[in-house]
Legacy VTK file of the C-alpha trace (Angstrom):
# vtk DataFile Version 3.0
C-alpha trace
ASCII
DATASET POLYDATA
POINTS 524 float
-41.386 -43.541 75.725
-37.753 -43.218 77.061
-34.894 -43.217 74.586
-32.589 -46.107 75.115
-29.111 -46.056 75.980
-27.807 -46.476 72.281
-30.015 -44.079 70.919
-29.158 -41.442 73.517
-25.384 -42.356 72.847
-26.298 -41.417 69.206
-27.704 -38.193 69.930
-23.959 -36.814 71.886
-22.216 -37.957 68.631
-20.717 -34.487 66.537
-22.956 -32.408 64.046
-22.039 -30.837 60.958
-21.481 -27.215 62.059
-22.939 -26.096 58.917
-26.007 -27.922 59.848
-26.315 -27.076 64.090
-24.207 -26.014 66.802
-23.835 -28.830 69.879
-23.873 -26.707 72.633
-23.712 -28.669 76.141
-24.685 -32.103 77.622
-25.958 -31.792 81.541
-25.136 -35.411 83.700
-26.928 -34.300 86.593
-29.870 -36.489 88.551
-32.762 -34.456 89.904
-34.473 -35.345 92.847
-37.831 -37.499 92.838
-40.207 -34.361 92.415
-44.164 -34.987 93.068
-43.446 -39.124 92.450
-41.514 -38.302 88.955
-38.490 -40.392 88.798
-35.125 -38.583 88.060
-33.637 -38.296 84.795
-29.772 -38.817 83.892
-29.268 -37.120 80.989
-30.275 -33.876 79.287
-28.652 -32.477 75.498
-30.026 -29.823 73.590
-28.647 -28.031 70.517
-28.729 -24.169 69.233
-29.188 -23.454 65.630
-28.541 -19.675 64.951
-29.942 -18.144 61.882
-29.578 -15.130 59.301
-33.344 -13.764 60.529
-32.184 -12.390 64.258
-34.358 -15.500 65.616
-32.466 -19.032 66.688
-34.081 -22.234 67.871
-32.784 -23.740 70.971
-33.961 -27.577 70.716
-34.511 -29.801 73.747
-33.709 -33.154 73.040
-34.427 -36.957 74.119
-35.567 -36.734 77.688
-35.973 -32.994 78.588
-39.914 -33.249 76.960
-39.893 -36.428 79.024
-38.985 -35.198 81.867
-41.740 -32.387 81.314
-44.404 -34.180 80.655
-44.410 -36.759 83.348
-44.371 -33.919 85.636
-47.068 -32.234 84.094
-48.973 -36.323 84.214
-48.114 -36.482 87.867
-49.682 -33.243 87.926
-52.945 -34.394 87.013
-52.570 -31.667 83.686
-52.621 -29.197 85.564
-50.129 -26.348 83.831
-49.744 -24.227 86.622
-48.673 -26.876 89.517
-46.231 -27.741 86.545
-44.742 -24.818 85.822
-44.288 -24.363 89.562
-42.536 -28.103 89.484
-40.465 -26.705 86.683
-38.825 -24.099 88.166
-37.886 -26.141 91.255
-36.465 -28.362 88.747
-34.459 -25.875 87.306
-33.115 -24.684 91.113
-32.038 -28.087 91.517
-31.064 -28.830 87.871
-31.006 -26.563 85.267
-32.092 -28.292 82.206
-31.004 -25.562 79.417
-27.549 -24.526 80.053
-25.592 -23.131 76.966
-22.501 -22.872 76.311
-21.397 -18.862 76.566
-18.272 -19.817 73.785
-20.693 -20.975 71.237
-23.373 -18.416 71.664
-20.311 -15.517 71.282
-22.027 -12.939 68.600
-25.452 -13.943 69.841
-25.638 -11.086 72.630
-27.128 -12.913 74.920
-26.137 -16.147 77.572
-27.628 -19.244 78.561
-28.613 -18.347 81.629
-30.255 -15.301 80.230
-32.295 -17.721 77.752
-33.378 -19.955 80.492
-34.320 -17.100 83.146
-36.732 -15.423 79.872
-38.025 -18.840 79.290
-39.473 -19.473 82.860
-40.487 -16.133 83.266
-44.177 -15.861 83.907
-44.768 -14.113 80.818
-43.594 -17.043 78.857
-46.330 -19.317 80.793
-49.170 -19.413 78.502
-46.861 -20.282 75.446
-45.538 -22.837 77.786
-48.599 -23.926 78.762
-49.670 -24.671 75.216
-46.594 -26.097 73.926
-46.799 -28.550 77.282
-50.283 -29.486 76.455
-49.813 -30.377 72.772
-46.202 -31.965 72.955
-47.947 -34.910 75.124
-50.077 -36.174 72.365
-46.541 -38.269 70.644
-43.186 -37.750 73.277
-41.877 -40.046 70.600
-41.644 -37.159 67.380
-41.927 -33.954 68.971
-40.097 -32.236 71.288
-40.042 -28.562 72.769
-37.646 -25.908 71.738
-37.357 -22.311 72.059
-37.320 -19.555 69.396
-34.868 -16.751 70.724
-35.342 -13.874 68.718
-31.752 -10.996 69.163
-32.477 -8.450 72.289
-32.889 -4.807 71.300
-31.837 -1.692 72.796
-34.722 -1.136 74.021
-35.162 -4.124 76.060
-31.598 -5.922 77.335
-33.336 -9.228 77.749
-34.121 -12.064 74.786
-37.321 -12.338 73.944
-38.285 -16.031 74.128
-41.293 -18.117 72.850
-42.026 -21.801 73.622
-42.660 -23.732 70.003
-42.954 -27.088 69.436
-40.030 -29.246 66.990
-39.603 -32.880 65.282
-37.770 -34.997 67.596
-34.980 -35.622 65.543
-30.989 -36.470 65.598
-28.091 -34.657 65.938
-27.264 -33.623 62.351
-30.605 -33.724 61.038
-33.110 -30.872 60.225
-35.076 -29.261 63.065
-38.734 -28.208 61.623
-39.732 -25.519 63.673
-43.594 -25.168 64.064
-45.833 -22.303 65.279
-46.652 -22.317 68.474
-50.524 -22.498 68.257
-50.841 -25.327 65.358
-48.070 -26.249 62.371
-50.925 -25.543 59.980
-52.228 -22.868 57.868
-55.559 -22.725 56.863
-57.186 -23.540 53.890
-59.300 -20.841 51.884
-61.582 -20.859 49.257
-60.550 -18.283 46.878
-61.648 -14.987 46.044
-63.224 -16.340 42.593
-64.742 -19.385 44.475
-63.395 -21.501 42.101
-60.190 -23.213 44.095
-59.298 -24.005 47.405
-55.770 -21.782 48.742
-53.708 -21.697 51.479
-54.133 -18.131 53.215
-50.951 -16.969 53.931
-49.555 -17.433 50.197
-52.447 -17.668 48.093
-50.734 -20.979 46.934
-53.699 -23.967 45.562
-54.444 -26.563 48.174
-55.622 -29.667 46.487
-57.574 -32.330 48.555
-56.151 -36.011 48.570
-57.364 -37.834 50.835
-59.325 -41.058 52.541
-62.375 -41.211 55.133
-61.922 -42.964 58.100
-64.427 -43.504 60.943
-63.622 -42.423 64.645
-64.614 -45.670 65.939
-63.075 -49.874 65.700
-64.767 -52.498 67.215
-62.798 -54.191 70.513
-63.690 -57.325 71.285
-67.131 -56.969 69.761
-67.604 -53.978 70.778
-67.588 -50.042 69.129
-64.793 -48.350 70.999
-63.733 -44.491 70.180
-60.307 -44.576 68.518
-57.950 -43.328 71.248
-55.496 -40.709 70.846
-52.529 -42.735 70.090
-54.259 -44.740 67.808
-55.084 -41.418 65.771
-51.993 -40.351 65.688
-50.551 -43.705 64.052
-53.387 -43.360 61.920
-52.885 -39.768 61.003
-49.021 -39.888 60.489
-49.315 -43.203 58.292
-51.546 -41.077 56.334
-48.740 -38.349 55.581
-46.280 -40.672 54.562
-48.316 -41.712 51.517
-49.114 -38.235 50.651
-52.417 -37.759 52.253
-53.334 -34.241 53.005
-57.292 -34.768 53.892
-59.270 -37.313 56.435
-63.099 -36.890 56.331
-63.955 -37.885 59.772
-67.997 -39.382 60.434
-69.041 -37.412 63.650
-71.613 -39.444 64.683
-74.987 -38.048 65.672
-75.594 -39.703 69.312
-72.177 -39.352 70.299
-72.232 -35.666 70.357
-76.376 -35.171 71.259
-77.353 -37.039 74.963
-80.979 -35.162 73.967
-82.355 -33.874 71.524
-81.572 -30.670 73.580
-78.037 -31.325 75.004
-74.623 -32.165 74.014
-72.204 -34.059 75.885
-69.343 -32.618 76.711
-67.123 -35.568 76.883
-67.491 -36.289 73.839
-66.629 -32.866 72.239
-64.088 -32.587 74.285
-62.941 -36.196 72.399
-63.301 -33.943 69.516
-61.271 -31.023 70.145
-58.540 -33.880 70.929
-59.189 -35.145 67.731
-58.389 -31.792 66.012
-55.476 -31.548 68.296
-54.005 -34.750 66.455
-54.994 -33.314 62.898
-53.118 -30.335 63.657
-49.778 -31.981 64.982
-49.732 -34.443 62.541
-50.630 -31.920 59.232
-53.727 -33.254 58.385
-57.024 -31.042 57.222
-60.028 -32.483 58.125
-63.383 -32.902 56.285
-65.901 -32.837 59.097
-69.193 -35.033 57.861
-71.969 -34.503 60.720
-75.286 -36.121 61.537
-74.025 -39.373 61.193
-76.448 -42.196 61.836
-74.686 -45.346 60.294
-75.523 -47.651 62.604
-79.020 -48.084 63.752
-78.420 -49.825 67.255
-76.582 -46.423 68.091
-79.371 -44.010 67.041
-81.956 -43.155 70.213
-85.377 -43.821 70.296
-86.565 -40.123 70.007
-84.276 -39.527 67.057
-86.875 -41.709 65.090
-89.970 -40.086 66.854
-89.172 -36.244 66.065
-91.711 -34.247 64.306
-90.079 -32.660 61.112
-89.691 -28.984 63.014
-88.338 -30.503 66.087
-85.943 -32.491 63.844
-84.651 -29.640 62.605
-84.168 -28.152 65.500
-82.282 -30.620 66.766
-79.997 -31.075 63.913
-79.155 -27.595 64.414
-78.301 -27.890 67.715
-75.857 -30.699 66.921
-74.218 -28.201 64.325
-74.150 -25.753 66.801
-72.030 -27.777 69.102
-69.691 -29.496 66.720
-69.197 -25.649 65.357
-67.605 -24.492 68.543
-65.584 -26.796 69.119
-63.817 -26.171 65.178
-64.219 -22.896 64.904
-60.979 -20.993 64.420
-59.426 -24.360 64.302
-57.210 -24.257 60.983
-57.202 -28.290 60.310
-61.095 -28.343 59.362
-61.002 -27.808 55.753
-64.900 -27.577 56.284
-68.080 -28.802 57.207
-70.154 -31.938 55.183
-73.264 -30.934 57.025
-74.912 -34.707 56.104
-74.152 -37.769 54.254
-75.641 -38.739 51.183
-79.736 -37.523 51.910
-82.746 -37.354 49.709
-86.397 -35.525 49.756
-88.290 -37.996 48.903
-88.567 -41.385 47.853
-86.248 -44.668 49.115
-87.121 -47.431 51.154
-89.253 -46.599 54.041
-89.497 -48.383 57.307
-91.723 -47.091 59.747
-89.367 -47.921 63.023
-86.768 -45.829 61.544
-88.494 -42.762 59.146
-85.719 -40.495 58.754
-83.441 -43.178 57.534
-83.324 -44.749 54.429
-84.204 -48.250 54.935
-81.263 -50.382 53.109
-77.815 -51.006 54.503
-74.322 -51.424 53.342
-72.446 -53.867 55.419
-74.596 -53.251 58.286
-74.339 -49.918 57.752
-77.396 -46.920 56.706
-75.673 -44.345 54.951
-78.980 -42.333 53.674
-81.168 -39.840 55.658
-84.308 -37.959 54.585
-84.504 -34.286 55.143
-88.131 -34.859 55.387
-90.234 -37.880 56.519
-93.009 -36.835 53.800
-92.625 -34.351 50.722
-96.419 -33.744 50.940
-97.127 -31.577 47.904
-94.161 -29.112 48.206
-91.130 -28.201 45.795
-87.726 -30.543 46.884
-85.983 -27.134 45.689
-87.776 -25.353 48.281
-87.418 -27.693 51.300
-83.926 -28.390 50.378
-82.834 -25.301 50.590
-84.726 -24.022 53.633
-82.590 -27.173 55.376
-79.636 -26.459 54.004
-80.158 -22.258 55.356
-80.833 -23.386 58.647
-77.995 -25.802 59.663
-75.434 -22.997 57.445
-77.193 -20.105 59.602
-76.803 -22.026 62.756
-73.006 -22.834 61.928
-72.561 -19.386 61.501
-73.149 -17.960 64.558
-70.239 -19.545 66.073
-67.913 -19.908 62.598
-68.168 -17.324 60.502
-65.252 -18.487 57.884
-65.289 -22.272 57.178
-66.785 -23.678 54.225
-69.515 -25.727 54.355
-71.181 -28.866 51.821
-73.315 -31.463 51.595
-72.080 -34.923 50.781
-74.432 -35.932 47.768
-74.536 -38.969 45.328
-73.788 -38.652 41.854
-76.967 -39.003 40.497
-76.106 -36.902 37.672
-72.932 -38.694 36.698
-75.076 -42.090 36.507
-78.056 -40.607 34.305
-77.569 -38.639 31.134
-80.624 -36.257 32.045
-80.460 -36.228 35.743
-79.694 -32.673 36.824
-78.248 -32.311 40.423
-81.099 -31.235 43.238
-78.511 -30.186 45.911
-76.051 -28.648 43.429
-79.002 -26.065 41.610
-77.244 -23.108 41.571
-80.102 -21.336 43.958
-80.695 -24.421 46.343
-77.001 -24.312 47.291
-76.344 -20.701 47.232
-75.436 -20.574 51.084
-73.070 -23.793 50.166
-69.126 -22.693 49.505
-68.418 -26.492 48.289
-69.494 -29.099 45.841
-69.000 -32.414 47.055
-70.367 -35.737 45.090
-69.897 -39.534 45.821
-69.410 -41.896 42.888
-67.730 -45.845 42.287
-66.611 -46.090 38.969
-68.230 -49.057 37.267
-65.979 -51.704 35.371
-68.550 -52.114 32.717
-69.936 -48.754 32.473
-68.753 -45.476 29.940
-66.836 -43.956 32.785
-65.313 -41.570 30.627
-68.985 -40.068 30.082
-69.601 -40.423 34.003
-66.723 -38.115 34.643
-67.910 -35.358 31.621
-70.967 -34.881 33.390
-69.135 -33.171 36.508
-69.862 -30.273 34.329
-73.049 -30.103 35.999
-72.123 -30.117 38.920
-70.499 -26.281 37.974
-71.622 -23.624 39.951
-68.747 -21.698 40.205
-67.285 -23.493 43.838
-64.628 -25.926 44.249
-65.879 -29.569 43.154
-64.426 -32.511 45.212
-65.329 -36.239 44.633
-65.536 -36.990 48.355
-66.141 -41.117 48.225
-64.971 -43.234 45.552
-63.057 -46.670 45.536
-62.626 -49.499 42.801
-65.160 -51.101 44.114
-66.717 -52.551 41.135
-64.012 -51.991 38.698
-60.258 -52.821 38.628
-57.772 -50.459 39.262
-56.801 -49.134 35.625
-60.436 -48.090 35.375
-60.745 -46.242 39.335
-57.644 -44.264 37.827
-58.730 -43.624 34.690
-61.667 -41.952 36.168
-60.173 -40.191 38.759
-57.943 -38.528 35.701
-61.156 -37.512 33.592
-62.727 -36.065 36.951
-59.273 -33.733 36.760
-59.829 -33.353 33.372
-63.490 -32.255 33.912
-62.670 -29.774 36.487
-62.372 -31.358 39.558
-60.339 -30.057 42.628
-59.674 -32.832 45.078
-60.447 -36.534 45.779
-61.313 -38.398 48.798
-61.298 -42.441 48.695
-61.619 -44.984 52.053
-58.892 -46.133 54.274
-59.308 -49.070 56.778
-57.110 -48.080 59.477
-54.352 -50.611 58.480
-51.120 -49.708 57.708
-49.151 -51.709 54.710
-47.962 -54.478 57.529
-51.328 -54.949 58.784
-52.831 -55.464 55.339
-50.136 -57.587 54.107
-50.671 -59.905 56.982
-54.438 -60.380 56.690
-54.162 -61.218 53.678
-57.523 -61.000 51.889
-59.233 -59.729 48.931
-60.112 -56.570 50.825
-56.858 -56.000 52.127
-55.124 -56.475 48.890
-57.227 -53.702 46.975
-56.967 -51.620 49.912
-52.823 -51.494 49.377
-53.256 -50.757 45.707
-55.503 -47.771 46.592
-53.086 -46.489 49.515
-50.118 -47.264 46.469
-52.141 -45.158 43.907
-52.382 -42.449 46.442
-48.614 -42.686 47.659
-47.604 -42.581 44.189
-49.854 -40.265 42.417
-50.050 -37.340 44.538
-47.168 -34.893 43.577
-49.010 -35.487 39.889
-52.998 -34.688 40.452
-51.827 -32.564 43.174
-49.348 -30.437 40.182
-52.100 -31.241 37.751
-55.115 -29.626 39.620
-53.285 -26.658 40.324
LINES 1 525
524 0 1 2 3 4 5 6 7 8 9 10 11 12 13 14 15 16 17 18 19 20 21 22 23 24 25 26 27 28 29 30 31 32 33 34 35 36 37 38 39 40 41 42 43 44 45 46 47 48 49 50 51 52 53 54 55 56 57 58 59 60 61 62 63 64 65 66 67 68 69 70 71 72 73 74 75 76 77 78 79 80 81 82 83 84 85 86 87 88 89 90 91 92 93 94 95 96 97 98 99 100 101 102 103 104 105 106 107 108 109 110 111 112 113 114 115 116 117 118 119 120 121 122 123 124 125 126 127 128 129 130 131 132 133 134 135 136 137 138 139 140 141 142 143 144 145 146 147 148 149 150 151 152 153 154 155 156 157 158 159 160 161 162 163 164 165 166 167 168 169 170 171 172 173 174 175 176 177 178 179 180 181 182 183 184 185 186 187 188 189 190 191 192 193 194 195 196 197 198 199 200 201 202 203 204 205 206 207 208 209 210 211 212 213 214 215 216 217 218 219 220 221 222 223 224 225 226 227 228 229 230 231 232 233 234 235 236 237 238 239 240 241 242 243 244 245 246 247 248 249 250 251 252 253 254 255 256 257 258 259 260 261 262 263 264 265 266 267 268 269 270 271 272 273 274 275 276 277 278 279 280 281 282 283 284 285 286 287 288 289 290 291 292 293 294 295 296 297 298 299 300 301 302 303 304 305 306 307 308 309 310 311 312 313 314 315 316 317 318 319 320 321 322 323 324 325 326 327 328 329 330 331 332 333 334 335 336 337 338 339 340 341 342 343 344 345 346 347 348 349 350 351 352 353 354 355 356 357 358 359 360 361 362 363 364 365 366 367 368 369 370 371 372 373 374 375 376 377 378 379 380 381 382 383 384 385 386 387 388 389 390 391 392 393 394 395 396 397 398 399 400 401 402 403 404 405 406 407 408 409 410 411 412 413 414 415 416 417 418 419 420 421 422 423 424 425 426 427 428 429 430 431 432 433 434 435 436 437 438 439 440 441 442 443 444 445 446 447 448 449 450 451 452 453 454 455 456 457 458 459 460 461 462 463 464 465 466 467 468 469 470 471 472 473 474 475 476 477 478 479 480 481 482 483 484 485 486 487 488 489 490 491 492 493 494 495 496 497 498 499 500 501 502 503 504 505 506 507 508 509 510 511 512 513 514 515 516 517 518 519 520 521 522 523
């Protein structure tokens, strides 16, 4: 957590000038405040720039410092502030030096006094609270922007920067989250960023939340994410689609818990610091030693109902949030038909490595028109999403039935059953053997005039000349993003186990690493 001696004696060396301007190094110890042990060293740099705003960065242990006041503190933002500025008294821990900020108009002092000022405290507060989820690549810094005439003092805001070196870029981030959401545009027809209009391609992997522990399924914790997350970004994944499962957010089929969405919010937290845009897939009932008892015993309204209820809570907790990309309301169901076991009716009866991915809508059909039903489902949870988030996109996550059969036309994809839908999302394994060059044609389809994204797909049965060959006739055909599996193993990890599994997995993460700058230019 701490920077060791020889990296701190890295950070004091000289920086280009061009690049930043080293403005001060404090020796000072501060007293033991509320059990928080003293710190020896403080640096911090100030980069100018042509835009009347500059960026003062604290470095190495200043956001220590910080936050193991604010942990001592038991979170709480206010005791810490108050901490802070006794600190400071003591201490300051942002002095600059008057020579180098000549032409600036302002003084260190000046900069500090605006920063601590209570007007400054809710920035503060928020930059505090989302620096602690990794003290080891980001740090806090302040964005000075020139005083007017009007007003003699700086106007400061808290932000939140890489951790980086002396001499190296600072990425400055906006203070709420580094991201900007994703659109669908005005035609419908391609995902955008909003602020440029620029096309956002999905590349990406699904993950689940949860690892087993010593036998047992265990949440992943924050820190785990954010390895997770930021091993993701270095091989050019832009998009996670996260399995919310269903009786971790419901306690009844009435009430949430709030633990657990608070779990989430974290979770979005980590997506947001890290750059990653999530794919939210709800009602997740994988594992049937997880699902109640009354989640089987539900009457088809009260089913409903309760589905909508989970949607309801998972759609606070996103809404406004710009990492969700949007909202896979459920996995892979059907209307009728599949395997039927009467201990379990609203789930297909057939795993996958232990695992039930299928759900009916409806227990039985009973006479009436799948169009009809399918779409009066699909209303409700959209309606009931709604109320709280009124902008992102929403899908279901359906199997490619219509890629595997010549004459198969797509139920959840009919251009009126999925009129309240923004996305098109389909699941399909190329097959070594099959005429996957014809599979991938018939995403034509699938057109309905909204973005199309293959959300699963993996070499399982096929090597992995085929899995890309498909992947570049589903770009071919009109497809806008792609979303294959990840294990939660970085290259290391894999490498060491060692087996079949693990050595397909790397050549999928290698084909993603490698290939993304030319789908990404490609799908555009």
């Amino acid at each position: 957590m701490f920077s060791s001696p020889a990296t701190q004696h890295a950070m004091i060396r000289p920086a280009p000038r061009h690049t930043r301007i080293w403005v001060g190094v404090i020796l000072a110890t501060l007293p033991v405040i509320s059990g928080c042990l003293g710190v020896e060293g403080y640096h911090f740099v100030v980069e100018p720039s042509a835009t009347g705003e500059t960026t003062v960065k604290l470095g190495g242990q200043v956001t220590d410092q910080i936050i193991r006041i604010l942990e001592r503190n038991e979170f709480d933002v206010e005791e810490t502030l108050q901490q802070l500025r006794k600190v400071t008294v003591a201490a300051p821990v942002l002095v600059v030096d008057n020579d180098t900020l000549q032409g600036t108009g302002w003084t260190g002092d000046e900069i500090w006094a605006a920063a601590i000022d209570k007007a400054a405290a809710s920035s503060f507060s928020a930059s505090l609270k989302r620096t602690y989820i990794n003290l080891s690549d980001i740090s806090l810094g302040l964005v000075v922007t020139d005083r007017q005439p009007s007003d003699p003092s700086p106007q400061v805001n808290w932000v939140m920067c890489e951790r980086d070196f002396i001499g190296t870029r600072v990425t400055h981030f906006n203070l709420d989250s580094s991201m900007v959401p994703v659109r669908i545009r005005e035609d419908g027809r391609k995902f955008v960023f909003s602020d440029s209009g620029e096309t956002f391609v999905p590349w990406g992997v699904q993950m689940y939340l949860r690892h087993k522990v010593d036998g047992q399924w265990q949440l992943l914790t924050r820190e785990e994410l954010v390895v997770d997350f930021k091993f993701l970004r270095t091989i050019n994944v832009n998009c996670v689609r996260i399995h919310v499962e269903y009786h971790r957010v419901m306690k009844s089929p009435e009430l949430a818990d709030p633990a657990f969405l608070e779990y989430l919010e974290m979770v979005l937290d980590v997506a947001e610091q890290t750059g990653i845009y999530l794919d939210v897939t709800g009602l997740d009932c994988y594992l049937l030693e997880t699902v109640p008892d009354w989640y089987h015993e539900l009457d088809e309204e009260a089913h409903w109902e309760m589905q909508a209820r989970y949607w309801s809570a998972v759609s606070r907790v996103c809404a406004g949030r710009p990492c969700v990309l949007f909202y896979n309301l459920i996995n892979e169901p059907i209307v009728s038909g599949g395997n039927f076991n009467p201990d379990y009716p609203w789930i297909v009866d057939g795993d996958f490595a232990g695992e039930y991915f299928l759900q009916r809508l409806v227990v039985d059909i009973n006479g009436r028109d799948p169009k009809v039903v399918t779409k009066a489902w699909i209303d409700k949870m959209v309606g009931t999403i709604r109320q709280h988030d009124p902008h992102t996109p929403t899908t279901i996550g359906a199997i490619g039935w219509s890629l595997l059969y010549e004459n198969h036309q797509p139920l959840f994809y009919d251009a009126e059953v999925a009129e309240n839908l923004d996305i098109v999302c389909v699941h399909h394994y190329p097959d070594q053997n099959a005429d996957n060059e014809e599979r991938a044609s018939r995403i034509a389809k699938y057109e309905i005039g909204k973005p199309i994204i293959i959300e699963e797909t993996y070499p399982l049965r096929c090597n992995l000349e085929v899995f890309s060959d498909f992947i570049d006739n589903t770009l071919s055909a009109g497809t806008d993003g792609w979303v294959t599996y990840f294990s939660g193993q970085t290259f290391t990890e894999l490498r060491k186990e060692g087996s079949f599994q693990s050595a397909m997995q790397i050549i999928v993460l290698e084909f993603l690493r490698d290939n993304a700058a030319r789908i990404r230019n490609d799908a555009r």
